[in-house]
C-alpha positions in Angstrom: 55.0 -96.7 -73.0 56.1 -99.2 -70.0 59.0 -96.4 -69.1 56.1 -93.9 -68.7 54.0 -96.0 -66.7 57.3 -96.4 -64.0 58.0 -92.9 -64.0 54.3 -91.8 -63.8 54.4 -94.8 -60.6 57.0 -93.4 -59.0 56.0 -89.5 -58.8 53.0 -90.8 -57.1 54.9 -92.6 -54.8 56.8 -89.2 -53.5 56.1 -87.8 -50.3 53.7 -84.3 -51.4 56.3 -82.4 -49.8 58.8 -83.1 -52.4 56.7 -82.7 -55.0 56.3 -79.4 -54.2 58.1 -76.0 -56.0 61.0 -75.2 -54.3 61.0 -72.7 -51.5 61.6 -69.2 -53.6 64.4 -67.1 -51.9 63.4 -63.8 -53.1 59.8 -64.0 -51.9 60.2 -62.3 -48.4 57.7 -62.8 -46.0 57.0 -60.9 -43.0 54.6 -61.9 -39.6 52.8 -58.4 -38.5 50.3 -59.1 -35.8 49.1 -56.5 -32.6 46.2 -54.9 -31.7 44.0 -52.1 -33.1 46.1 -49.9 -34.8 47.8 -53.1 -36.7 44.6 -54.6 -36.9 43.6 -51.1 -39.1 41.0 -48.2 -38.0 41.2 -46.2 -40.5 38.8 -46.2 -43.9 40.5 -47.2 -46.9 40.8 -44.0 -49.3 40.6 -44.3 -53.0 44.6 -44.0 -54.1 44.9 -46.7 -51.1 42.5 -49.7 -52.8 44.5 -49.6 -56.2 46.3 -52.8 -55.9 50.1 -52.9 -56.1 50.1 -55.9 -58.1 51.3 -59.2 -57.8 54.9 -58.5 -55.8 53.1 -57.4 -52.8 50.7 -60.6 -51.7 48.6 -61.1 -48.5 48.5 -64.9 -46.7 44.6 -64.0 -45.0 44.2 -65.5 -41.9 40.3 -66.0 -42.2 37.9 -66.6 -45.1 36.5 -63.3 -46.8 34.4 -64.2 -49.7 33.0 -60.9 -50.7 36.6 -60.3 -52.0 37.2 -64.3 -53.2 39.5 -64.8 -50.6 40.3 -68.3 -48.3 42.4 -68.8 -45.7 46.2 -69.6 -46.0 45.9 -68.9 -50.3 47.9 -66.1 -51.3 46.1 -63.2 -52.8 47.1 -59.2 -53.9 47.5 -57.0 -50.8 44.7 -54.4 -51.1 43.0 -53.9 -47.7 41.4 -55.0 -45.9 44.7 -57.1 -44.8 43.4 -58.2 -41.4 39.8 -59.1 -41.3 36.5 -58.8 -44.0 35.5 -55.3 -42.1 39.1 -53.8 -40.9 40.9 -50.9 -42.9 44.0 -49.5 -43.4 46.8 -50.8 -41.8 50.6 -49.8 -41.3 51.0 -53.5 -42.8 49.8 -51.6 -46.2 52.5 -49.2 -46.8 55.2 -51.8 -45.5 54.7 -53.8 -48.0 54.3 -50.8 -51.0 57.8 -49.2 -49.7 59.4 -52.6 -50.0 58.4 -53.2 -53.3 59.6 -50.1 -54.5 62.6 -50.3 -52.6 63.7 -53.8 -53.6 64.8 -55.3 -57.3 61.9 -56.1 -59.4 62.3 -59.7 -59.2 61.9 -59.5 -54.8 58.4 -60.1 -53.6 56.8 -59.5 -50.9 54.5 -61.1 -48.7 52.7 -60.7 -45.3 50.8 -62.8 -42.9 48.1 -60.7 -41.0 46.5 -61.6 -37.2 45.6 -58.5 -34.8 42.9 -58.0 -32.3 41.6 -54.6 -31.5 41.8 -54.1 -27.4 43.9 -57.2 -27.4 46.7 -57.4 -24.5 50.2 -58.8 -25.1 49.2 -61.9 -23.4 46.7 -62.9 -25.6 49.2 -64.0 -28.2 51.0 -65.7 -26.1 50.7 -69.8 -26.0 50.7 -70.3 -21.9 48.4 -67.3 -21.7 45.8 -67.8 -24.5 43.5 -69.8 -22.6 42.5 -68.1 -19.4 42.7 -65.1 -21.8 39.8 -66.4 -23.7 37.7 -67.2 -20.6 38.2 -63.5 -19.5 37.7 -61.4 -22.4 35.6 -58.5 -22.6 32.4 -60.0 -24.8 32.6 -57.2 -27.4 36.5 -59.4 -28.3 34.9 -62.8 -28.1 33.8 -62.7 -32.2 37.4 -61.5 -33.0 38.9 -64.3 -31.2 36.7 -67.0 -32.4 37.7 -66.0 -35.8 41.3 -67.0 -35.2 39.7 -70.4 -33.2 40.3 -68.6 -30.1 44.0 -68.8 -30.7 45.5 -65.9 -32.6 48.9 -67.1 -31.8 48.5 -70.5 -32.8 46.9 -69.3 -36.1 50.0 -67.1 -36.7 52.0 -70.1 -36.4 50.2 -72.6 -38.9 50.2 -69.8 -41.3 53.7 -68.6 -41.3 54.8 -72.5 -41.6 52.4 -72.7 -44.4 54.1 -69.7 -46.2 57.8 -70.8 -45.3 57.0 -73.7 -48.3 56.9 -70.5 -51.0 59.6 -68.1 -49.2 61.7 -66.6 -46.3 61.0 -65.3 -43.4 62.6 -62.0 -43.0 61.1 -60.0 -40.5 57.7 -59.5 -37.4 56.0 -56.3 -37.1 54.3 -55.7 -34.0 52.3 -52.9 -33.2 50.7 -53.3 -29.4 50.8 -51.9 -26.5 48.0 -49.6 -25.4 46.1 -52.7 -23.7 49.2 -53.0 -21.9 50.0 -49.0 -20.9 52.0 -49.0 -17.5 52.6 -53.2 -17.4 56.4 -53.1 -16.2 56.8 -56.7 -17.6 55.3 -55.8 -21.0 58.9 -55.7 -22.5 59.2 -59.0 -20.9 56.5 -60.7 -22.3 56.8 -59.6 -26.2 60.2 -61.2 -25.5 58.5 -64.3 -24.6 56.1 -64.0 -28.0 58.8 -63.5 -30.1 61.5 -66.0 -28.6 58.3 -69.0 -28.8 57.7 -67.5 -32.3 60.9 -67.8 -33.6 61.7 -71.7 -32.0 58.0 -72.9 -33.1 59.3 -71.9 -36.7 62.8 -72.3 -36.4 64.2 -69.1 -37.3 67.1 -67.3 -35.9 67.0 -64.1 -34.4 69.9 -62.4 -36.2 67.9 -62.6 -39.0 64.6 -62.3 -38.4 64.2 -58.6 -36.4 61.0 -57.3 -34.8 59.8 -53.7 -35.5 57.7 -52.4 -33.3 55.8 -49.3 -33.5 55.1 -46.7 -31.1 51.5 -45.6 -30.4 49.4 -42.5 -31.4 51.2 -39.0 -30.2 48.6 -36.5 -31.2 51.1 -33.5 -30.2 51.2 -35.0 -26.6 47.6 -35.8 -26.6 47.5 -39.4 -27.3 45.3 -41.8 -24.8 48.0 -44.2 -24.4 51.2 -41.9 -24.9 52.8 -43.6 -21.9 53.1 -46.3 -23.7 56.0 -45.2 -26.2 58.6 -44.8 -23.3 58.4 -48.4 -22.6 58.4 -49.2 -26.5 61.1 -47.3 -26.6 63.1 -49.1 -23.9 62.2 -52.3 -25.7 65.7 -53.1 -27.1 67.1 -53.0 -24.0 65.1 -56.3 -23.2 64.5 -57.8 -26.8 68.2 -56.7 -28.5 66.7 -57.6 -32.2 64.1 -55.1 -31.6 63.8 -51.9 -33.9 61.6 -49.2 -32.4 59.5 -47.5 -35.7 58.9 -44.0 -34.6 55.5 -42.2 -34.7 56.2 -38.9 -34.4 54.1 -36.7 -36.9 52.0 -39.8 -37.6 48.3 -38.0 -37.7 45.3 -39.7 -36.0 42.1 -39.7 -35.6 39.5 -37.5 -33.5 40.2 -40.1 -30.7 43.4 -39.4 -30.4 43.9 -43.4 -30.1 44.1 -44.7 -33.2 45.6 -43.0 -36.6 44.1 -41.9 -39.5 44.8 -42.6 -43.4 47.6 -40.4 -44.0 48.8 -41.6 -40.4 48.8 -45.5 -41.2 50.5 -44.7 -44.5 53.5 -42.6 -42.9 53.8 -45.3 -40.5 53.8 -48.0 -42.8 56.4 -46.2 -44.6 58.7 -46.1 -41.7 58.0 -49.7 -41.1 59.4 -50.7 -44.6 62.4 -47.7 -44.5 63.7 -49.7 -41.3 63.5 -53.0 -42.9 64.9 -52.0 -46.1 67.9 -50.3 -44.4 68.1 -53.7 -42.1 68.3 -55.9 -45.3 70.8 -53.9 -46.8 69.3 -51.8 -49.5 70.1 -47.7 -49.4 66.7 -45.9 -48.7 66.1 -42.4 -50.5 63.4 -40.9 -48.3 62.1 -36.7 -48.7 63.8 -36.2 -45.5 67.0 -37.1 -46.8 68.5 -34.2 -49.4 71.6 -34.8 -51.4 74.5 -32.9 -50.6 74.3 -31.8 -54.3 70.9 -30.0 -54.4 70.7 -26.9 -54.7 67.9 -24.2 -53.9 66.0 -23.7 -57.2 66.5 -20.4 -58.9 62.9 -19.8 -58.4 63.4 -19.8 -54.9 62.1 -16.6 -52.7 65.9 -15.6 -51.5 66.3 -16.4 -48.4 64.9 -19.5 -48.2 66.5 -22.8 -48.5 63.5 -25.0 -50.3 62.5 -26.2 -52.7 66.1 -27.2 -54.2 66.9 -29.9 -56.7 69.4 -31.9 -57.0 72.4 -33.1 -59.8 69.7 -35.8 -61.0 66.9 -33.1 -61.6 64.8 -34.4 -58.4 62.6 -31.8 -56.8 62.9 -31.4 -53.0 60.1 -29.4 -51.1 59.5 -28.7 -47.7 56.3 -27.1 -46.0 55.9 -25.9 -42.5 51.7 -27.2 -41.8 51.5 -28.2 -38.5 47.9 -28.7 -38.3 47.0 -30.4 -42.0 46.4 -34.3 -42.2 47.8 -34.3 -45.6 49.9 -32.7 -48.0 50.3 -33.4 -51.8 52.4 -31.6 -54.1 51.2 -31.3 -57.4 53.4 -30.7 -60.5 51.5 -30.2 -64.0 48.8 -32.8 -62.6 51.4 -35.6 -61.2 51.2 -35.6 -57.3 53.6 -36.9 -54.7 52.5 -37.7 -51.1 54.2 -34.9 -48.5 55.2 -37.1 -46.0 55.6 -35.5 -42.8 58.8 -35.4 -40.5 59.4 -35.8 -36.8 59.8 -31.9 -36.5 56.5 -31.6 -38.0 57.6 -30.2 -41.5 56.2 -31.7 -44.2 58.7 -33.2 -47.2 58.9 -34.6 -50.6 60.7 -35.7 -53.4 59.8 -35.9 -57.0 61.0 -38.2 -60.0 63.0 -37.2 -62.2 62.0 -34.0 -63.7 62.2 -32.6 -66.9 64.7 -29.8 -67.3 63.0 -26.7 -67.4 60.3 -24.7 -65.9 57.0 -26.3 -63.8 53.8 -24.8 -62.5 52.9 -26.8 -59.2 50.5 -26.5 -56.3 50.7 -27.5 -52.4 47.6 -29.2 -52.0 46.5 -28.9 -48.3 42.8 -31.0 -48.1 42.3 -31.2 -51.5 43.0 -27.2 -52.0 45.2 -26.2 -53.9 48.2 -23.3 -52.3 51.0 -21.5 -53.8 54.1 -22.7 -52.0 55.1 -19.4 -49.8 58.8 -20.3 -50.5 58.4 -20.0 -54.5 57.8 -17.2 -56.9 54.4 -16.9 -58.1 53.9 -16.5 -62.1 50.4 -16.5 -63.7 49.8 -20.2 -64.9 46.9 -22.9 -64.6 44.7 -19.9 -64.8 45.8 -18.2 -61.7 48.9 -17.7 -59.4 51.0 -20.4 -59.1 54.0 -21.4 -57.8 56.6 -22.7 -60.1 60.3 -24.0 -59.9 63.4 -24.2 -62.8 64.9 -27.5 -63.2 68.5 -26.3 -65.0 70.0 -27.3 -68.2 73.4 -27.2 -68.7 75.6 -24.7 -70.8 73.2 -25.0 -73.6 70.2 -23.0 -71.8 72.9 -19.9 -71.7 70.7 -18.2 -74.5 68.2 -17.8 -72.6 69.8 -16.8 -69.0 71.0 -12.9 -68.4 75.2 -13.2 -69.5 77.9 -10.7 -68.2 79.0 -7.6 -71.2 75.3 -8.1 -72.9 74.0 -5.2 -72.8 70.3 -5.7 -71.3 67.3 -4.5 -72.8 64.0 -3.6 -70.8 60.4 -4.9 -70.1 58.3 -1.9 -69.4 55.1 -2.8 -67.6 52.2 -0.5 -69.5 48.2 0.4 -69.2 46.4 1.9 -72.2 42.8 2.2 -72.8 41.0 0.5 -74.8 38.1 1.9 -76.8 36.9 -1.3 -78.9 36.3 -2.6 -75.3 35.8 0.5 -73.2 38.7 -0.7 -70.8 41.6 -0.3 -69.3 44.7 -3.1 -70.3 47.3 -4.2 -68.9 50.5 -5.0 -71.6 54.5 -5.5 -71.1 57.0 -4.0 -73.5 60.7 -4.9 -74.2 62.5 -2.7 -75.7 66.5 -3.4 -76.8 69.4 -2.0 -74.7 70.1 0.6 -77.5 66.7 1.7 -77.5 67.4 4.8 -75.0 70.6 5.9 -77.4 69.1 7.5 -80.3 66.4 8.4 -82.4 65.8 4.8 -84.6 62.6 3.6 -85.5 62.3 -0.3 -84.7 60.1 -3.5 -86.3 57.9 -4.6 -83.6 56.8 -8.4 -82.5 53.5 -9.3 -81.3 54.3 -12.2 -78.6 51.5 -14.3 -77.2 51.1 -16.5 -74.4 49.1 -19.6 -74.4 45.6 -20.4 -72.2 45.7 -20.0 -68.7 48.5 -17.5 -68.3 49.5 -14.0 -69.1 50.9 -10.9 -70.4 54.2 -11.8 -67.8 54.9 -15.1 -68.8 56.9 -14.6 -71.6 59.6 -12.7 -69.9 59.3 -14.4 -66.4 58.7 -18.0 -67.1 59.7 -17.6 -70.6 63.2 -15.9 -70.3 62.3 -13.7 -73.1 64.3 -11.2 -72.6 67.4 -12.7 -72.6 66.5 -14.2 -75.3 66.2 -11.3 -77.1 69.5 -9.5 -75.6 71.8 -12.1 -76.2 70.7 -13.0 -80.1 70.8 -9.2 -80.5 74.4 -8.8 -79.0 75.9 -11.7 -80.9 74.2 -10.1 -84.1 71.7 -13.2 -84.7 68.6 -10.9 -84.5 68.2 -7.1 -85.2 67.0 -5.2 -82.6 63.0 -5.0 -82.3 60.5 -4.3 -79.8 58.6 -7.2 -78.5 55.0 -6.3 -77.1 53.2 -9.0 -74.6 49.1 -8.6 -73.8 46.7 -11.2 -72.1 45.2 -12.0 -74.8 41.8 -12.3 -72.7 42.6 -16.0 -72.7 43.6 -15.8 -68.6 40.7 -17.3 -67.6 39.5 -20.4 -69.1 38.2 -22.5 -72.0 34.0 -23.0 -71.3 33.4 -24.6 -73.9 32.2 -24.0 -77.7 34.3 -24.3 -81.2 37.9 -24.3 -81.0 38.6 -24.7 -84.5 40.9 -22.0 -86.0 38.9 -19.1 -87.0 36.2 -19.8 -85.5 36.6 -19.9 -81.7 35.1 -17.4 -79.8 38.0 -17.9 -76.6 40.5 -15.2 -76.5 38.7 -13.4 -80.0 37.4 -10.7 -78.1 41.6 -9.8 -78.3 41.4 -9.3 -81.8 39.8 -6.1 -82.0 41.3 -5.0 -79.1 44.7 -5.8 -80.9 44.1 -4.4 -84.0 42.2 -0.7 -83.5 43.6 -0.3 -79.8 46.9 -1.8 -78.8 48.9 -1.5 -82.3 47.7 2.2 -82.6 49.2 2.8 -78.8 52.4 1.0 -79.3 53.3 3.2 -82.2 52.2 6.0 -81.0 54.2 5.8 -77.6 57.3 4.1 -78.8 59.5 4.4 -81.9 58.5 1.7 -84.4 58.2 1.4 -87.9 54.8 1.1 -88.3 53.9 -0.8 -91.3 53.3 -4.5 -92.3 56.4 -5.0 -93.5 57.7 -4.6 -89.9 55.0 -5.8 -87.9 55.4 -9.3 -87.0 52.7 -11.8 -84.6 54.1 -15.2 -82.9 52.5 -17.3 -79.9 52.5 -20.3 -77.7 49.5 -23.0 -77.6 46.2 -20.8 -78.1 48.7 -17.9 -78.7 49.8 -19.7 -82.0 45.8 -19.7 -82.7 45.2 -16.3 -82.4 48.2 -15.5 -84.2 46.6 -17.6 -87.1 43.2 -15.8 -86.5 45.0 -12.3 -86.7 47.6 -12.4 -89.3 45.7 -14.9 -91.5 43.1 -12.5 -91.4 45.2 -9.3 -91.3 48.0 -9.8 -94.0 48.0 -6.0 -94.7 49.2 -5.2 -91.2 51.6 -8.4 -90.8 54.2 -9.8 -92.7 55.9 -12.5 -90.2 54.3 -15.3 -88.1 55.7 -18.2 -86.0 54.2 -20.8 -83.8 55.0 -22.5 -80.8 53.4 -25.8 -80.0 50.5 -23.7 -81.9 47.1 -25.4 -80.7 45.5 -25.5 -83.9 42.2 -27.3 -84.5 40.5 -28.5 -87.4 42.4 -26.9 -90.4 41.4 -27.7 -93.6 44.6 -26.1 -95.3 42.9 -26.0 -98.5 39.8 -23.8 -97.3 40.8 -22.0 -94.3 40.8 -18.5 -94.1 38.8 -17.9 -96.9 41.5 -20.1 -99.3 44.4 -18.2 -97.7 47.4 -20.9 -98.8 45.6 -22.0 -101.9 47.5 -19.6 -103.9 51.4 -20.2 -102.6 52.7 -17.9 -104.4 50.8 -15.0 -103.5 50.7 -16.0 -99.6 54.7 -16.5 -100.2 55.1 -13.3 -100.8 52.4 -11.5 -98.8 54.4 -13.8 -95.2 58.3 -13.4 -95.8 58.8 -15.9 -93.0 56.7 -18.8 -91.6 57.6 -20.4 -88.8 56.2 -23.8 -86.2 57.9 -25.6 -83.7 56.7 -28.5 -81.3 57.7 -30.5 -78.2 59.1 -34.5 -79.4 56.8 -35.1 -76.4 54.0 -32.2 -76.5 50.4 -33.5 -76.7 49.8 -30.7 -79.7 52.3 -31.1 -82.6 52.0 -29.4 -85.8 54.6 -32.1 -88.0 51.0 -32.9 -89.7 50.1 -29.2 -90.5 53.6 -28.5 -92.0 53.5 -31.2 -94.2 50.2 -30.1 -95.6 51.3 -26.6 -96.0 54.3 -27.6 -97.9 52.3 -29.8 -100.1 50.2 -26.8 -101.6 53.6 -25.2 -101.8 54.0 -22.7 -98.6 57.2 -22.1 -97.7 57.7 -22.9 -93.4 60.4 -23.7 -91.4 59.6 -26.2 -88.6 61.4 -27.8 -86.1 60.6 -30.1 -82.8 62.3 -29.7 -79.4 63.6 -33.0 -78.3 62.6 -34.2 -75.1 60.4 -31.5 -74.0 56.4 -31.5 -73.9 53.8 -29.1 -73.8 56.4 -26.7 -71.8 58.2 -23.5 -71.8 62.0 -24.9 -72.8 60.0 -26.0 -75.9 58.7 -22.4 -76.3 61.8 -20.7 -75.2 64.0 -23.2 -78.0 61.0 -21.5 -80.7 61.8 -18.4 -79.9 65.1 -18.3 -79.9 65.0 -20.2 -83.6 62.5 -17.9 -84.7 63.5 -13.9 -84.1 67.3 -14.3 -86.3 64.7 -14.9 -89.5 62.9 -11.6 -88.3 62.7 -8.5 -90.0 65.7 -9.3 -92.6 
């Protein structure tokens, strides 16, 4: 109990200083401090108030209590960084890019002072005062907030954060108060060199970035400026110039906008990273191992991916503010280079085929430099990621003899119209006089009678399990389904949906008559065969399940199949195995390990009443057309034998 008492003694007897945690050397700190544009003109946007969490933390250098914070206490970096009624500033995006850029266990942190209008001399100590006494009234309420003294609050606060981590760095961005001042260079030299003693840093490792002001394609207020920015290594030799080329900016052609701030505080935090060490990946740097996507329009060199399945894209819109590219509903921020072309990068990317957008002001665009194939319920532009040797069943292959895909219109009377339907037939097809089993091949919601031969491959599919003597040869026959546009609304349970039903007619007293009257099948059920994709597979279980005189073989892929009672559906259909054994000689589902519709359920009910159906799941692939292309290909060699 006495030893306690001593020990308790003598930690209140230490000095406060020593009591405190030790100075944490991966918590980087950095001083930014300027005028307007660092100070932050630009209206926060929604993706830019989601906090980054707590690596990325903000010393503020005045009281904000509508957000909970006090001066000098660290708090998550979501603007407004500078002041209570400020926005966006480059400061933002430094600190995001260096959190992404540096290991997990690196934070970072910034401490904020800029005045809007304010010249270089008002942060500097000598200066301050007579500075004060001559400021335009409309600057008097920002300077009072820093007690009149921006540089001196600087100071306190950077000493205050030295106690949890490093200094690493200053960002400065300043310079339009000062357009045309000969000693400007001068003078941020002073700032910086009293800076740097007052917290006793050394200059080798602590750099200043400085930005350059708005450009507006030559038609920024203070453009002059950036020459003397420019030159400012020549004077300051730690100085690092951060370009602002391509930066967009507001109406006033003096201050940036959003998507300008962000691009800027990108380049803040690329230059830093590169200065610490670290190897940045930016969109305008492309792997010597990329290469231009086979979806490419030949001739042109983007969009290309490289050996680790990153996507690469490049799009030439000089006049947008923005630019998003948008793959199956995950975006990535264009960013925009210094020639005015407009770049990204992707994550890692599934192997396989991807519908995506350009989004230009929140409109979507097909990419001019891609393909277009009917997905997403209208044109879209779509890139292959490559697999390896094991995707050569579905790619064309030298001494296979090809098939064709005919592109046909017949009329329709059930309807009273006009339709639109491809046809493969098999490369022996024009060689003789046989009679061939025909397939029935849907697509799935949102796309079309084309997307099983150009997204889907299916064709070569079909050529190269005929050649090697896996499948017989067949005719395959591809319509829309009338499921292009799509889903209002309603019952989506099988058999009763009314989406992409108005087919079934059309199907049955139209389309099969046409096929074989126009091409040599063998026109019977026990040659007639009905497969699809997503709401494909549930028309295919609307038709067949309701047609078992005219079909005798079904398959689905990731089949989106709703509220099945097994037991019930289709007027008892499966209740008697036996007879629905016979009636279907081959039954067939397959589903992505990472598709949002999966049929493992279904299959296991099915083969507890005693139907016989193969199944099988694609690993690693989702809602997706490798999942669909890996059905196909496991489902025509049971076909027809």
């Amino acid at each position: 109990m006495k030893l306690n008492v001593i020990l308790t003694a003598m930690l209140l007897a230490l000095p406060l200083s020593t009591m405190r945690a030790a100075v944490d050397p991966d918590f980087y700190i950095f001083l930014c401090f300027g005028q307007s544009n660092m100070e932050g003109a630009a209206r926060p946007e929604a993706q830019d108030l989601v906090s980054p969490g707590p690596r990325f933390l903000l010393m503020p250098a005045v009281d904000d209590p509508q957000r909970g914070r006090k001066m000098g206490e660290w708090c998550e970096a979501v603007p407004p960084l500078c002041r209570p009624n400020n926005g966006l500033t480059p400061a933002d995006y430094f600190g995001r890019t260096m959190i992404q850029g540096l290991p997990e266990n690196v934070r970072v942190g910034v401490v904020h002072v800029a005045i809007g209008g304010i010249r270089i001399e008002g942060f500097m100590p000598d200066e301050i005062e007579n500075y004060v006494k001559t400021a335009p009234s409309w600057m008097k309420g920002m300077l009072e907030a820093y007690g009149n003294n921006p540089y001196e609050r600087l100071v306190t606060l950077a000493k205050k954060a030295q106690q949890d981590g490093v200094i690493k760095g200053v960002l400065m961005h300043q310079g339009e108060s000062n357009t045309g001042d000969s000693e400007w260079a001068n003078k941020v030299q002073q700032v910086y060199d009293r800076l740097l003693g007052d917290l006793q840093l050394k200059p080798e490792e602590v750099p200043l970035l400085a930005g350059e002001v708005v450009q507006a394609d030559g038609k920024g207020q203070c453009i002059a400026m950036n020459k003397q920015i420019q030159e400012l290594p020549k004077t300051l030799h730690t100085a690092q110039v951060i370009s602002s080329t391509g930066c967009t900016s507001g109406p006033d052609n003096l201050h940036f906008d959003a998507p300008g701030y962000r691009e800027l505080g990108r380049r803040y935090g690329e230059k830093m990273l590169q200065l610490l060490g670290y190897q940045v990946k930016t969109p305008f740097e492309v792997p010597a191992d990329a290469r231009t996507a086979e979806t490419t329009v030949p001739g042109n060199e983007f969009p290309k991916v490289d050996s680790e399945r990153r996507a690469y894209f490049r799009v030439n819109a000089p006049k947008a503010t923005e630019v998003v590219v948008d793959i199956c509903g995950k975006k990535y921020d264009m960013r925009r280079n210094e020639q005015g072309l407009w770049c990204a990068v992707t994550d890692a990317l599934p192997v396989g085929f991807h519908y995506y957008f350009i989004n230009i002001g929140g409109q979507n665009f097909i990419d001019p430099d891609t393909e277009t194939f009917f997905g997403c319920n209208r044109e879209a532009g779509g890139i292959e990621v490559p697999e390896g040797p094991e995707g050569d069943y579905y790619r064309p292959q030298q001494g296979v003899p090809h098939g064709q895909v005919r592109s046909i219109y017949y009329y329709a009377k059930s309807s009273g119209e006009w339709r639109h339907a491809m046809v493969y037939t098999p490369a022996e097809y024009e060689q003789g006089k046989k009679r061939y089993p025909v397939l029935y091949l849907q697509h799935g919601m949102g796309e079309d009678e084309t997307g099983w031969s150009k997204q889907g491959h299916m064709q070569h599919i079909m050529d190269n399990a005929i050649h090697r003597g896996e499948a017989v040869p067949m005719i395959v026959v591809m319509e829309s389904g009338d499921v292009k546009a799509p889903f209002r609304g309603g019952d989506n349970r099988a058999g009763r949906s009314q989406y992409g039903a108005s087919f079934y007619p059309v199907l049955l007293d139209d389309l099969i008559p046409y096929i074989d009257q126009t091409f040599r099948t063998r026109a019977d059920r026990e040659h007639r065969a009905m497969a699809g994709l997503s709401w494909g597979g549930h028309q295919t279980f609307d038709v067949v399940l309701t047609n078992l005189d005219k079909f005798a073989w079904m398959g689905t892929f990731s089949g989106a199949i709703f509220g099945l009672d097994v037991t019930t559906a289709y007027d008892g259909v499966f209740a008697d195995a036996a007879k629905f054994n016979k009636q279907i000689h081959y039954f067939y589902m397959n589903w992505g390990s990472d598709d949002f519709i999966k049929s493992g359920d279904m299959v296991k009910s099915l083969r507890d009443l005693g139907i016989k159906i193969d199944a099988s799941e694609s690993k690693g692939t989702g809602h997706e057309w490798l999942t669909w292309r890996r059905g196909l290909h496991e489902f025509i060699p049971h076909l027809f034998k």
